[in-house]
C-alpha positions as CSV (number, residue, x, y, z in Angstrom):
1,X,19.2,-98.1,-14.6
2,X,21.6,-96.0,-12.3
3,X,21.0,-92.5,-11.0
4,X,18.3,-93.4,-8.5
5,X,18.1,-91.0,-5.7
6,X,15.9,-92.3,-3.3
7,X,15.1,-88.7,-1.3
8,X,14.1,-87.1,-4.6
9,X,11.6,-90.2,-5.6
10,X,10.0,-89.9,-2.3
11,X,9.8,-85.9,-2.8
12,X,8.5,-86.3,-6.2
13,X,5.9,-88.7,-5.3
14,X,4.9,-86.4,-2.7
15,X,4.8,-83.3,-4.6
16,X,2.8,-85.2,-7.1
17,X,0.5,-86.2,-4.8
18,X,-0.3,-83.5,-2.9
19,X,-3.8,-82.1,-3.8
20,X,-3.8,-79.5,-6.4
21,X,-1.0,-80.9,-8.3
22,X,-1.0,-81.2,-11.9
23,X,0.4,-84.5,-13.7
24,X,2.9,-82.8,-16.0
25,X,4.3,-84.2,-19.2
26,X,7.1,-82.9,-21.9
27,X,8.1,-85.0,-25.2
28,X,11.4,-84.5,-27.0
29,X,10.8,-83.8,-30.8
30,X,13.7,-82.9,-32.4
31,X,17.2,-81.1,-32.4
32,X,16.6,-78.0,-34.6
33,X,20.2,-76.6,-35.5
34,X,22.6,-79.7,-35.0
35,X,22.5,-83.7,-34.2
36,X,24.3,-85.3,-31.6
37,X,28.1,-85.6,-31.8
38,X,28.8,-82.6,-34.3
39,X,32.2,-80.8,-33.9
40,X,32.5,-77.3,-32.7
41,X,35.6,-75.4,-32.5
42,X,37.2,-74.7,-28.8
43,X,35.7,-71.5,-26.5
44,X,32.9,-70.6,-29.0
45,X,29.9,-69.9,-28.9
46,X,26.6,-71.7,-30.1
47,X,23.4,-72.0,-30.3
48,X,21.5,-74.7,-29.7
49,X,17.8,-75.7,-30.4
50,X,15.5,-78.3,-29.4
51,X,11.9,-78.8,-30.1
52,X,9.5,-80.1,-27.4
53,X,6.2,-80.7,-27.0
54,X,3.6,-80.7,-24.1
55,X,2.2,-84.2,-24.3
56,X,0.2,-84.4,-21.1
57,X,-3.1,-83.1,-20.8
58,X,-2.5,-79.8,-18.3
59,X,-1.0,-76.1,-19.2
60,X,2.4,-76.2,-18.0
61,X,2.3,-73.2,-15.6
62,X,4.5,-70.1,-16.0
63,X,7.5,-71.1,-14.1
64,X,8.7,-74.1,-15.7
65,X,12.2,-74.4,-16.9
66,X,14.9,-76.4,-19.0
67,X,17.6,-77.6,-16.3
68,X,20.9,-78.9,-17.2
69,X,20.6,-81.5,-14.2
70,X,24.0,-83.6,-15.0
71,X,27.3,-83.7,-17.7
72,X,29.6,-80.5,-18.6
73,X,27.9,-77.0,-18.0
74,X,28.7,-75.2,-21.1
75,X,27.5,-72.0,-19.3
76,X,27.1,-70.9,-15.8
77,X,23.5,-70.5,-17.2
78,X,22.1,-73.7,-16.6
79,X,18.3,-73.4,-17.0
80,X,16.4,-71.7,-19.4
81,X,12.7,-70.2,-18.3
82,X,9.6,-71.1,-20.9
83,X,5.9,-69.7,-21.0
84,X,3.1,-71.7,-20.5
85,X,2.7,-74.2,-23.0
86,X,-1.2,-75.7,-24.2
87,X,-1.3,-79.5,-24.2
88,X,-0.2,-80.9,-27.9
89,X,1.2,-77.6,-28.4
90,X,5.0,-77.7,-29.6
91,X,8.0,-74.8,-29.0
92,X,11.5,-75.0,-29.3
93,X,13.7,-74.0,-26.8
94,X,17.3,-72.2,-27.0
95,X,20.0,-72.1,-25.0
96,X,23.4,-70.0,-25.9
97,X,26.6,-72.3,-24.8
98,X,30.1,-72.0,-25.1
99,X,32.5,-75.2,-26.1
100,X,34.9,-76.1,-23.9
101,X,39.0,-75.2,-24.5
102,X,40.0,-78.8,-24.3
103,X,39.7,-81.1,-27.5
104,X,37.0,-84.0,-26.7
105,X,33.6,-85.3,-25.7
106,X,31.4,-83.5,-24.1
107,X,27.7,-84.6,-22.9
108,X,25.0,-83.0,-20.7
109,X,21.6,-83.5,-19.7
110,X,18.9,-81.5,-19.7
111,X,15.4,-82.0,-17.9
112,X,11.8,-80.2,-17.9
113,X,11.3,-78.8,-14.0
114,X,8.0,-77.8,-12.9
115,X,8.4,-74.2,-10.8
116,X,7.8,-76.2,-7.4
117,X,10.8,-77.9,-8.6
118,X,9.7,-81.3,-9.9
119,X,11.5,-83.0,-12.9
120,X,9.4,-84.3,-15.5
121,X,9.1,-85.7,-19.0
122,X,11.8,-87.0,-21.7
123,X,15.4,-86.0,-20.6
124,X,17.5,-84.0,-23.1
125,X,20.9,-84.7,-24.2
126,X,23.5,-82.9,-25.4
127,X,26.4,-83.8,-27.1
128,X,29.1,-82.0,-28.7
129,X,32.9,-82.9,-30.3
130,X,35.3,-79.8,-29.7
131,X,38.4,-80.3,-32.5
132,X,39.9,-77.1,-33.8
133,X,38.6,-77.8,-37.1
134,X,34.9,-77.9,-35.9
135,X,32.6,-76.1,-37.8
136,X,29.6,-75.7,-35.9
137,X,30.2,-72.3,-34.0
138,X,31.8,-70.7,-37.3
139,X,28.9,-71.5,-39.4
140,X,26.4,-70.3,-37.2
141,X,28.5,-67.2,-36.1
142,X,28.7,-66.2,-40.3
143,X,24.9,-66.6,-40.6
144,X,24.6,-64.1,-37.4
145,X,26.8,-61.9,-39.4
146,X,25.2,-62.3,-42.5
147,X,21.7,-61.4,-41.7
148,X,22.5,-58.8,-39.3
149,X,21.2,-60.9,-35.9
150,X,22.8,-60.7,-32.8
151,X,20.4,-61.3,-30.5
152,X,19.7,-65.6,-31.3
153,X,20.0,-67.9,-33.7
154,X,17.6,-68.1,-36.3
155,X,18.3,-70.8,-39.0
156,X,19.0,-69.0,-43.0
157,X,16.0,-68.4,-45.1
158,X,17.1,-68.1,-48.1
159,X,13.9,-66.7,-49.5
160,X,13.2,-64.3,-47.4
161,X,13.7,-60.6,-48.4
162,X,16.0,-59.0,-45.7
């Protein structure tokens, strides 16, 4: 294992343990618009979609946020805010990014923060191809374009009556 910093252990075993505190927990699911590794064209935009679920037993409190915490920031955005979440309850999250100019592997890695600023649960990864024949970005800017939404991604129905 590498990445140990030995300040934020200590900090996080004290925050944990202070009284009051609430033992909070976050399961990765599922990507919900691409896997790992697809190819997006250079400087575009996409969206991207994960589902998680609370898998402890408390309420994660309003405050709680999706962090990029380490890789390529894809957008000077890096955290996304989320409302409470009920234990065994399940929501995806989405974050708008932009692909880098330069041809390549790109990774990052996201984390669940707790609004006292405590990392917890599964960590979140990331990874994209940019090649100029990519096809992520395009398809997903045509179905924007095709069902009249600008304001996030949502995944073609094709049986819905629009």
């Amino acid at each position: 294992m590498t990445g140990w910093d030995i300040q934020e252990a200590l900090s996080s075993y004290t925050e944990v343990n202070r009284e009051g505190n609430k033992l909070l927990a976050m399961s990765f699911v599922k990507d919900m618009t691409f896997g790992e590794g697809e190819s997006v064209p250079p400087n575009s935009t996409f969206t991207k979609v994960w589902r998680i679920r609370n898998s402890g037993r408390e309420t994660w409190p309003s405050g709680c946020t999706l962090r990029c915490t380490d890789g390529h920031r894809f957008n000077p955005h890096t955290e996304v805010s989320l409302d409470p979440i009920f234990p065994g309850f399940e929501s995806d999250v989405r974050v708008v990014l932009c692909s880098p100019q330069l041809s390549g592997t790109y990774q990052s890695k996201w984390r669940m923060c707790s609004p006292t600023g405590i990392f917890f649960g599964d960590p979140i990864w990331m990874i994209i191809k940019v090649e100029s024949c990519g096809v992520l970005g395009i398809a997903q800017h045509s179905n924007l374009l095709a069902f009249g939404s600008t304001s996030e991604f949502s995944p073609m129905n094709p049986f819905s009556m629009r």
